[in-house]
VEXBA-411235 format. One record per residue (C-alpha): chain; x, y, z. Coordinates in nm, 2 decimals, padded with zeros to 4 digits, always signed. Example, Ala and Ser with C-alpha at 12.3 -4.5 7.8 and 13.67 -1.06 7.14 Angstrom:
BEGIN
[pt 'A'; [+01.23; -00.45; +00.78]]
[pt 'A'; [+01.37; -00.11; +00.71]]
//
This chain:
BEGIN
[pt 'A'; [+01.24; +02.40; +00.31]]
[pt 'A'; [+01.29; +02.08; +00.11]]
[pt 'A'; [+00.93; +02.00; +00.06]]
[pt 'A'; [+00.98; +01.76; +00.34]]
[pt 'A'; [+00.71; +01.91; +00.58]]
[pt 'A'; [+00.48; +01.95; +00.29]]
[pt 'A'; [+00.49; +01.55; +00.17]]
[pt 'A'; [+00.42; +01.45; +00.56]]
[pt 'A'; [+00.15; +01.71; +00.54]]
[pt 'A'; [+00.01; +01.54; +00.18]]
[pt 'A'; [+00.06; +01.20; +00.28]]
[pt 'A'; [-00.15; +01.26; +00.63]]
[pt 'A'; [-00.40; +01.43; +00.46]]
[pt 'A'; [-00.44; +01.17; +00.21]]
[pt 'A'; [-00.48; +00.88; +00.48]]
[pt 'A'; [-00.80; +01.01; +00.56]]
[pt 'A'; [-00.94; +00.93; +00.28]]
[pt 'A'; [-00.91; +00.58; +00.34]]
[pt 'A'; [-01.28; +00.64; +00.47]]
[pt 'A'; [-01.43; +00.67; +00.17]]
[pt 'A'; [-01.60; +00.39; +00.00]]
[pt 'A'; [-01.57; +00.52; -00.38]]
[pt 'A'; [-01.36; +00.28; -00.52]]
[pt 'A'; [-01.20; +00.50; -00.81]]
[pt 'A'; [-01.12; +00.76; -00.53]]
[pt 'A'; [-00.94; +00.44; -00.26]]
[pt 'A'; [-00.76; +00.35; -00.61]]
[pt 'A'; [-00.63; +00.70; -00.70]]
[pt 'A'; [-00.56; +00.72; -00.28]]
[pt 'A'; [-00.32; +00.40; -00.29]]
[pt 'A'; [-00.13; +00.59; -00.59]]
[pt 'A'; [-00.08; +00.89; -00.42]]
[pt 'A'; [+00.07; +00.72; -00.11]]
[pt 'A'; [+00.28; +00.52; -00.39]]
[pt 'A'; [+00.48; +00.85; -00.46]]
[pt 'A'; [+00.47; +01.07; -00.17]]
[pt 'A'; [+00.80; +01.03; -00.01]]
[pt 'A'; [+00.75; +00.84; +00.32]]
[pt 'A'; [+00.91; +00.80; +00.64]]
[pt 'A'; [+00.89; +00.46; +00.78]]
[pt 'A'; [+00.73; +00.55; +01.12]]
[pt 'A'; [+00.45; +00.75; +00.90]]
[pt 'A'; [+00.44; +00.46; +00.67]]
[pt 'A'; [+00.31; +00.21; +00.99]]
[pt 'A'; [-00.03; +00.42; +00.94]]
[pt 'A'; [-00.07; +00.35; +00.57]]
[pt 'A'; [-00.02; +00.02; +00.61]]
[pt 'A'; [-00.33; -00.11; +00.84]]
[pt 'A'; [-00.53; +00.09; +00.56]]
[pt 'A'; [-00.32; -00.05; +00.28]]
[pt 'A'; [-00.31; -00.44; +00.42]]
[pt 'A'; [-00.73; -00.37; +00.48]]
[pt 'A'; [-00.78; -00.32; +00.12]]
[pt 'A'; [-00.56; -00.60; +00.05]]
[pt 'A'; [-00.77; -00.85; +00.21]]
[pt 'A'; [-01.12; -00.72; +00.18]]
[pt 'A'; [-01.38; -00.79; -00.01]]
[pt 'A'; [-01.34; -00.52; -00.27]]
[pt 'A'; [-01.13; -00.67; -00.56]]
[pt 'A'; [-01.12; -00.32; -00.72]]
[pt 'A'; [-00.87; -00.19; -00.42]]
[pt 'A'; [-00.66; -00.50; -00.41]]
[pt 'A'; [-00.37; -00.46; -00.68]]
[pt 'A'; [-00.36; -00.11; -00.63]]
[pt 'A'; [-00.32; -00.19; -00.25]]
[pt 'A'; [-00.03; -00.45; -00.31]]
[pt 'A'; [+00.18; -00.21; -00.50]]
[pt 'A'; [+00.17; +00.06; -00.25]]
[pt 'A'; [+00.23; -00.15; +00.03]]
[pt 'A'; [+00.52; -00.30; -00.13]]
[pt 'A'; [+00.67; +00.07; -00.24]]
[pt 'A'; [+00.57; +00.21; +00.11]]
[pt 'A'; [+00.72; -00.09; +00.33]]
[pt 'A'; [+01.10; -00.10; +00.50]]
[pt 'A'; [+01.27; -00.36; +00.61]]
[pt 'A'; [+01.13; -00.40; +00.95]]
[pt 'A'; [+00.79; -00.40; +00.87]]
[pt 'A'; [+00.84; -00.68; +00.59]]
[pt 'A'; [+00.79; -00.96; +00.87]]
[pt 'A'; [+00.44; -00.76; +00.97]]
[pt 'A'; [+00.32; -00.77; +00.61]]
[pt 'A'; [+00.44; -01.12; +00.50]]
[pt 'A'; [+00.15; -01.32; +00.65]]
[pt 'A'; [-00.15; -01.07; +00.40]]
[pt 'A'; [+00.15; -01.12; +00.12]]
[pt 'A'; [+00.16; -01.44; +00.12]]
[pt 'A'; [-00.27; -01.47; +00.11]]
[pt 'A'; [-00.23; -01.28; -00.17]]
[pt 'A'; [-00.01; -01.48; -00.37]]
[pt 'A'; [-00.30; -01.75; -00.35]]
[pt 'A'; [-00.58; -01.47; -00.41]]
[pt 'A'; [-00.89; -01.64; -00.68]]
[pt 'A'; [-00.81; -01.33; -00.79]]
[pt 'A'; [-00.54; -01.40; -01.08]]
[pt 'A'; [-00.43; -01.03; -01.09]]
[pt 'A'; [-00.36; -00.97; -00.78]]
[pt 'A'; [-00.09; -01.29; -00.76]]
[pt 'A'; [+00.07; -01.18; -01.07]]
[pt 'A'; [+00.15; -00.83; -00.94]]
[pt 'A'; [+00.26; -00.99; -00.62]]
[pt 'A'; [+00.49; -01.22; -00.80]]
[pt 'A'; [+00.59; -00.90; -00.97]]
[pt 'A'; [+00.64; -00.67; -00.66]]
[pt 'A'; [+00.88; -00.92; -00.56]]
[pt 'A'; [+01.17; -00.80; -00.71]]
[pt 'A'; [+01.08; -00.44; -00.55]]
[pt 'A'; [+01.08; -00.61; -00.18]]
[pt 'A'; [+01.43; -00.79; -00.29]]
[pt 'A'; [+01.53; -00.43; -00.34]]
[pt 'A'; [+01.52; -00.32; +00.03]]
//
C-alpha cells in the first residue's frame, strides 16, 4: 500500500514506550511521533502522553514534548491543549517558554 498501515502500525508501537522512564529513550520517543504521519483520532492517544511529559516533573521531556504536541495537534484538539500550553508559556523553565513562543507560528499554521 502507501505505507499508510505501516505508520499507524509505527506510531502505536511507539506509544508504548511512553512507559519507560529513560529519559534519552521518552526524548528520542516524542521525535518519532513528531514525524510519523498521524491521523487525528490516533493523535488523541499521543497527546495524554505527550501533555504528561509536558507538565511533569522531568524537565528533560518537556521541550521535546511541546514540539510534538504542537506538530501532532489539529484543530479540534487545540482548545484541549490550550490550558497545559499556556502553563508552559510561564514554565521556570526558560526553554521550554521560548520553544512555545516558537511553536506558535506552527499552531497559526493549522
Amino acid at each position: 500500500g502507501d505505507g499508510t498501515t505501516e505508520a499507524r502500525e509505527a506510531f502505536f508501537a511507539t506509544t508504548r514506550l511512553f512507559q519507560s522512564k529513560d529519559v534519552t529513550l521518552r526524548r528520542m520517543l516524542h521525535l518519532v511521533i513528531k514525524e510519523l504521519p498521524t491521523a487525528p483520532d490516533d493523535a488523541i492517544i499521543a497527546t495524554s502522553s505527550l501533555t504528561k511529559d509536558m507538565t511533569g516533573k522531568e524537565d528533560g521531556y518537556r521541550a521535546t514534548a511541546i514540539r510534538s504536541l504542537c506538530k501532532i495537534t489539529d484543530i479540534t484538539m487545540l482548545t484541549a491543549i490550550e490550558r497545559y500550553l499556556k502553563q508552559a508559556l510561564v514554565d521556570k523553565n526558560l526553554l521550554s517558554a521560548r520553544l512555545l513562543l516558537c511553536q506558535h507560528y506552527t499552531l497559526e499554521k493549522i
